[in-house]
N, C-alpha and C positions, 0 to 999 in steps of 0.2 A: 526608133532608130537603132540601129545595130550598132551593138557597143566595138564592134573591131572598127566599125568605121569611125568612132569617133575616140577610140585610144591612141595619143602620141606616139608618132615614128620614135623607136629608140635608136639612139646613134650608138655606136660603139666607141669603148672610152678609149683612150692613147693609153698608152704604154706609164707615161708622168700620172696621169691620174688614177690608174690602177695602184702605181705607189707609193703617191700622196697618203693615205688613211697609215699606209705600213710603215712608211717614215714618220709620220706625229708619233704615231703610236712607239715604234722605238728609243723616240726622242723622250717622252713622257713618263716612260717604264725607268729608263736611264736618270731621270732627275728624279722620279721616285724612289728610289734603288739610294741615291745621292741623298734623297733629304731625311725620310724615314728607315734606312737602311732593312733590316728584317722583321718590321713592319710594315714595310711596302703592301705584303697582300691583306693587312687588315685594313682598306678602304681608299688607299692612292692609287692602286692597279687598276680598281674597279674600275675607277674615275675615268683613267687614261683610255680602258678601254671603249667607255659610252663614250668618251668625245670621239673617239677614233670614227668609231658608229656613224656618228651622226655628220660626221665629216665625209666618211661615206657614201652615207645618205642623199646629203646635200650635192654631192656628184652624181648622184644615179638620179637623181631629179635634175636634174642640170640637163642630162642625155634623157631625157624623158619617161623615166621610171614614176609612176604615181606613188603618195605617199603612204596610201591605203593598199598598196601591192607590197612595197618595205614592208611595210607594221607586216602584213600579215604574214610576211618570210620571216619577221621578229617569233612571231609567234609560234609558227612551225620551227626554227632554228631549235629555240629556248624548250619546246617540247621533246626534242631528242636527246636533253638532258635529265628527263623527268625522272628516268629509269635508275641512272646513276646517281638523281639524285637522293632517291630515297633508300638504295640501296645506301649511300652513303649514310644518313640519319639513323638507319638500323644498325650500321657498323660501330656508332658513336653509341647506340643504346647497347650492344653487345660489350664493348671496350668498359663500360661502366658496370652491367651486370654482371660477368666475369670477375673484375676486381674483385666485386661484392661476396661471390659466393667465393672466392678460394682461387678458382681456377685456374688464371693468369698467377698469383702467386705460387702453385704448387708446379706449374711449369717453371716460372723460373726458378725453383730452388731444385726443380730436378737439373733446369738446364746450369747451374752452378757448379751442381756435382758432377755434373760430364762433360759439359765443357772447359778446355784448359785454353788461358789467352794466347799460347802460341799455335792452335790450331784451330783459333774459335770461328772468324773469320770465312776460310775457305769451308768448315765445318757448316756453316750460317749457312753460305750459299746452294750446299749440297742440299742441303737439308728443304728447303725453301723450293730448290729447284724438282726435287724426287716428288715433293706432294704436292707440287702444281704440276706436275707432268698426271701425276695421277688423275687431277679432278680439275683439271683444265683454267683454274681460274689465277689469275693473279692477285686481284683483291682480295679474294677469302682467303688466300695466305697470308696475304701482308696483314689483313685487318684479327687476324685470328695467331700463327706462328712468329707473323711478323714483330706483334705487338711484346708477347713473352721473351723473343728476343731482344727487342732492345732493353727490356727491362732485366736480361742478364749483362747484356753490353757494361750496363750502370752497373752492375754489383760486381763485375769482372773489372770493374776502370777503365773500359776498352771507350773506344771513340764510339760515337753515335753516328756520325755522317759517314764512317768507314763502314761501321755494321749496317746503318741502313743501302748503302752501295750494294752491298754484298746481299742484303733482303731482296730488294727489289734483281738484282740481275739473276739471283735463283730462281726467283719466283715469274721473271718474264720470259727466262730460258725454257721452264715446265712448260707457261703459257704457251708461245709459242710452237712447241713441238707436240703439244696433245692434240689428239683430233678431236677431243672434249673441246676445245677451246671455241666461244665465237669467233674471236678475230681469225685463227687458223682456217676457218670456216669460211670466215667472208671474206678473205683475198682469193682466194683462186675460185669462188663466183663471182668475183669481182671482176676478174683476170680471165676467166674462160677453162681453168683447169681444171685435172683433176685432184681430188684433196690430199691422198697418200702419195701420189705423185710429184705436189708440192712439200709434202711433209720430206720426204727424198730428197728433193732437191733443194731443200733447206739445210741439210748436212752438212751440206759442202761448205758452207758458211759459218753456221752457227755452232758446228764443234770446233774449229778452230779458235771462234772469237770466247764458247765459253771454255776452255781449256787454257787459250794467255789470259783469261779474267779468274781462275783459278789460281795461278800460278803466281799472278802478281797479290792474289789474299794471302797466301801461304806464306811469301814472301815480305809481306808486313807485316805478319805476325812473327816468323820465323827474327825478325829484326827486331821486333821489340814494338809490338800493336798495344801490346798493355803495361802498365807502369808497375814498378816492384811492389808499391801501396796496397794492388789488386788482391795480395791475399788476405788485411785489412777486412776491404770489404765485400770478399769474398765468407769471411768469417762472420760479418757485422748481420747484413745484411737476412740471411736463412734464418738466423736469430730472431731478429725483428720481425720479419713475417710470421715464425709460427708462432709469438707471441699476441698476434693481433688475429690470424686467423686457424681455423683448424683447416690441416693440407692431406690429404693423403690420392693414391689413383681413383679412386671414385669420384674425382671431381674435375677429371681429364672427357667423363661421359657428353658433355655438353660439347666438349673437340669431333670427338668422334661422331657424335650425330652430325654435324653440321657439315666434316667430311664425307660422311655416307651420302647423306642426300644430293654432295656438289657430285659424286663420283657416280650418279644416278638420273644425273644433268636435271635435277630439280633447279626452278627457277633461283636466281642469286636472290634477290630480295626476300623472299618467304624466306629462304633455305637461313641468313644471315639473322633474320627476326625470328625466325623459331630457335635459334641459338640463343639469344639475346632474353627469352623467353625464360629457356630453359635456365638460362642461366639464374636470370631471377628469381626463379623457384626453389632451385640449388642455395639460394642466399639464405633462402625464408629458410630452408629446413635445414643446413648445416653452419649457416653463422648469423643465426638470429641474434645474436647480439650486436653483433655488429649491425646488422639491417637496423634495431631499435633504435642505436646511435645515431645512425643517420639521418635517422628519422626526425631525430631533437626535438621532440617533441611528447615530454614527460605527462599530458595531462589527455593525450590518448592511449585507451587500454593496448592491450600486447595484438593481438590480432588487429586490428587499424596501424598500430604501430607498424607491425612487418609490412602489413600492406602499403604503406607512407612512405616508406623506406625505400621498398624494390622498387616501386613505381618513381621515388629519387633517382633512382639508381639508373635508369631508363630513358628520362629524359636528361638530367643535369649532372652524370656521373658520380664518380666514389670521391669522397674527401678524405685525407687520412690524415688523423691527427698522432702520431707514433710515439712522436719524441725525437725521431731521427728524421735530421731535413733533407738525406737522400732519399730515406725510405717514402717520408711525406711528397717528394716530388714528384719521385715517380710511380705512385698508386692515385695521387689525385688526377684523374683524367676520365673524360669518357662522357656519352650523357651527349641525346641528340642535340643538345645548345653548344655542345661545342663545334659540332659540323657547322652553325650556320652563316659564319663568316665565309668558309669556305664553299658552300652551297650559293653563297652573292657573287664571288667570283666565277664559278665555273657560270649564273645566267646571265652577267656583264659580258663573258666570253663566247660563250655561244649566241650571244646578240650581235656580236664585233662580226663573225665567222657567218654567221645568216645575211648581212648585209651586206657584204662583201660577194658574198656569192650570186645573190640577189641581182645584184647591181653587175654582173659582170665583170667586177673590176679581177677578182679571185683568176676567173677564166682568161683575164688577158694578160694577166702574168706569166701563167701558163703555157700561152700560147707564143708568148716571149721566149721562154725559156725551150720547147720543144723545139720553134724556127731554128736554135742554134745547135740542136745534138745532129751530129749528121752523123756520127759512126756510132756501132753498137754497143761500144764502152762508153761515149757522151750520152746517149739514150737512157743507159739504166743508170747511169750516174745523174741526169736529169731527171730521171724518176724518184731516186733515193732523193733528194733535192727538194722535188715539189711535195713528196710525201713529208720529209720534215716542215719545209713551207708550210703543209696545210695544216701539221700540227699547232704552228706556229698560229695561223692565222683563225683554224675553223675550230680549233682548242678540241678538238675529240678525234680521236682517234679511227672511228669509223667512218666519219666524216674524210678521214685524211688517206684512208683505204677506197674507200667507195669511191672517194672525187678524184683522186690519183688513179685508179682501174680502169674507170669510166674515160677518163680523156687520155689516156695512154696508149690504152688496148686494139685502136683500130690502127697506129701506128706500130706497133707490134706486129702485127697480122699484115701489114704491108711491106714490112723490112723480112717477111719470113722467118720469125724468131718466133719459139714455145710458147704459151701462155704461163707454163710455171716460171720463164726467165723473170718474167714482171710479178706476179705473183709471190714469188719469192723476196723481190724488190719491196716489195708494196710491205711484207711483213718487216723486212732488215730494218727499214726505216719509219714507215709508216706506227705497227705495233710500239715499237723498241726506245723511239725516240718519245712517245707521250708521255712518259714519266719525269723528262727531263725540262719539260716546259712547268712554268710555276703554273699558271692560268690554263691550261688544256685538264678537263676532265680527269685523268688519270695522274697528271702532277700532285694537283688541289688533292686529291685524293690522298696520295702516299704521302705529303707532307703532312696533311691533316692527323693521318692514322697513325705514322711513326714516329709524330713528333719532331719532325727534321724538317728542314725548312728545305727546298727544292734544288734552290743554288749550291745550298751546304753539300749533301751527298749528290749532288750530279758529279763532281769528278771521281768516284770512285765508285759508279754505278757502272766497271768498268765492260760488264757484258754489254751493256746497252750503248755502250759509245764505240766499243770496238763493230760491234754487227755491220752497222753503215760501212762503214772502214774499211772492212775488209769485202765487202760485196764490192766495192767501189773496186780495189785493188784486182780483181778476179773479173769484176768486167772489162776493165782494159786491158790484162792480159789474155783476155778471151777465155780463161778458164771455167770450163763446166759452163758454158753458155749455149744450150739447144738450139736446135733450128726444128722448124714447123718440119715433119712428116710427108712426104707427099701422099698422099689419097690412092688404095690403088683404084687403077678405073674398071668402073663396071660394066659388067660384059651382058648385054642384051640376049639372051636366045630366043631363037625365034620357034 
């Protein structure tokens, strides 16, 4: 018998049942938030979000979705985070081999001596922003510049959730406007445009937003970003490192490789683990002492020894025992076992995001929200909208371009408006806004790497909150808002 003829008619869900699964889920996030405060994402988020799931679930089988069609959108979902996820794991082995060999320490005692707290700040962000524009990626910055920066943040007394603000909207500002970038990439084929055309017409937006996201770093520093204590342990701090390791430029080699290859658009995962590599190597042959230590393990000879060590150092990070409990705090980190809590969130959350989509309930939200944009300021404002929605809901970022393009684009095309107007949309909100979600991909991510919990520098990750904002403001005054080209027509000869 022919299996179409005997697969259930699917109804299509209401409007309420589409956002039944969104409402538990807010509700659950919110009492986890209440009971474990920033603990929440070690194991209550998960939770909230498999129920959410399976609530889901249980509606799209209600409308006659089979169970064996779910699971297998579970399974397709959770594999579009395979990539980030192990890029992620390599990031934690890197963070740890680093430590090990010097690296990360000889950066931040350069960045000590050149950075001052009244311009550290808007200084972060430039900085962050210049070498992701270069090499297109925002994670290899964070997980690489990002990391030596907050660990001058500590030895400057500067805030952490300020300096990570000011990391991440550097490094999403490069992201964004590089044509390196995938995401820059996949909106305007998402969208139907062209790339440097979109890269254009991202101007109009994202100089403004990162220019008052400058201005307001400058401006907290300029007030008093760091405490008079800072010179303290600005003093302490250089000390204690070169005491523990040997630092000089030659052990910046492992930065630079790892930049060459992103700027060469070598793949991120290899490019991240041949760093993480190198770095290990770097351990063995200029702080083999340190490697032995780690190793703790006095009754293996010196070769097994360093070998014990770096290969610690790779999975289960650097331990520091100094004597100083800032110094100890922040050099012990790193080490693929500390991604793997945040590895259970991002596949809890792309399971939420797979069923949802699955099930249609995703799509008739959407379809909610489009029926009401009737002008062309409510349209890209619905799009900015649904593109944060899907961050919210499908937890990844390309997820939330791709699905936002896709149902958008032929409404576009019918109101005779550009394909970069959405394109553009699709990055303001879409790219910008994933960092600010705890559970989407790219949040789990930056709080993982910087140590910052998601909620904590979301308000002062002021690029990424202004972009939406001010697309928003420029669509409804119509500003810089194209219209479709007319086509000239073709002339037949005969």
């Amino acid at each position: 018998m022919n299996d179409a003829a005997t697969a259930p008619a699917l109804r299509d869900p209401s409007l309420l049942q589409a956002l039944t699964p969104l409402l538990f889920l807010a509700v659950m996030l919110s009492l986890s938030v209440h009971l474990y405060s920033d603990d929440a994402s070690y194991g209550a988020n998960q939770i909230a979000l498999l129920l959410a799931a399976g609530i889901a679930s249980l509606i799209g089988m209600r409308n006659g979705h089979r169970w064996a069609d779910i699971q297998d959108s579970l399974v397709h979902g959770i594999s579009l985070a395979i990539v980030p996820i192990f890029i992620l794991l390599a990031v934690g082995a890197l963070i740890g081999t680093w430590i090990l060999s010097g690296t990360v320490p000889t950066l931040i005692i350069y960045g000590l001596k050149l950075l001052h707290p009244s311009f550290f700040y808007p200084a972060a962000c430039l900085i962050c922003a210049i070498v992701a524009l270069t090499i297109g990626s925002s994670w290899t910055v964070a997980g690489t510049l990002g990391v030596a920066l907050i660990g001058v943040a500590q030895g400057l007394d500067m805030s952490l959730p300020i300096t990570a603000g000011a990391i991440i909207s550097g490094a999403y500002f490069g992201d964004k406007m590089s044509p390196l970038s995938d995401t820059t990439n996949i909106a305007p084929a998402a969208a139907g445009s062209e790339l440097f055309a979109h890269i254009r017409h991202m101007m109009w937006t994202t100089g403004p937003s990162i220019a008052i996201a400058l201005v307001l770093f400058a401006a907290i520093g300029l007030l008093g970003g760091g405490r008079s204590e800072g010179e303290t342990a600005l003093g302490d701090l250089p000390t204690v490192m070169a005491a523990q390791f040997d630092t000089g430029p030659h052990l910046l080699i492992p930065l630079v490789v790892v930049f060459v290859l992103a700027m060469r658009k070598f793949p991120a995962y290899p490019t991240i683990l041949i760093g993480a590599l190198l770095g290990a190597l770097f351990a063995v042959i200029f702080q083999p002492a340190a490697v032995i230590k780690l190793a703790g393990n006095e009754a293996l000879s010196q070769p097994m020894a360093l070998l014990s060590g770096a290969w610690m150092a790779l999975f289960d990070g650097f331990k520091a025992d100094t004597g100083n409990a800032a110094a100890d705090e922040l050099l012990s980190r790193g080490g693929m076992s500390s991604m793997l809590n945040t590895v259970w969130l991002i596949i809890c959350a792309m399971g939420f995001g797979a069923v949802m989509e699955k099930t249609g309930l995703l799509e008739r939200m959407i379809r909610a929200v489009l029926k009401a944009a009737r002008s062309t300021g409510s349209l890209i404002a619905a799009t900015l909208g649904t593109a944060i929605g899907a961050n919210v809901v499908a937890a990844d970022q390309y997820m939330s371009i791709v699905l936002t393009g896709r149902l958008y684009r032929p409404e576009y095309e019918r109101r005779g408006l550009a394909p970069v107007n959405l394109s553009r949309a699709l990055e303001d909100a879409g790219t910008l806004t994933s960092p600010l979600i705890p559970w989407n991909t790219c949040g789990a991510y930056m709080a993982a790497t910087l140590g910052v919990a998601t909620f904590d520098y979301l308000p002062y990750a002021f690029f990424n909150l202004l972009s939406p904002l001010v697309a928003a403001v420029f669509a409804y005054a119509g500003f810089k808002i194209l219209k479709l080209q007319p086509q000239p027509a073709v002339v037949h000869r005969g």
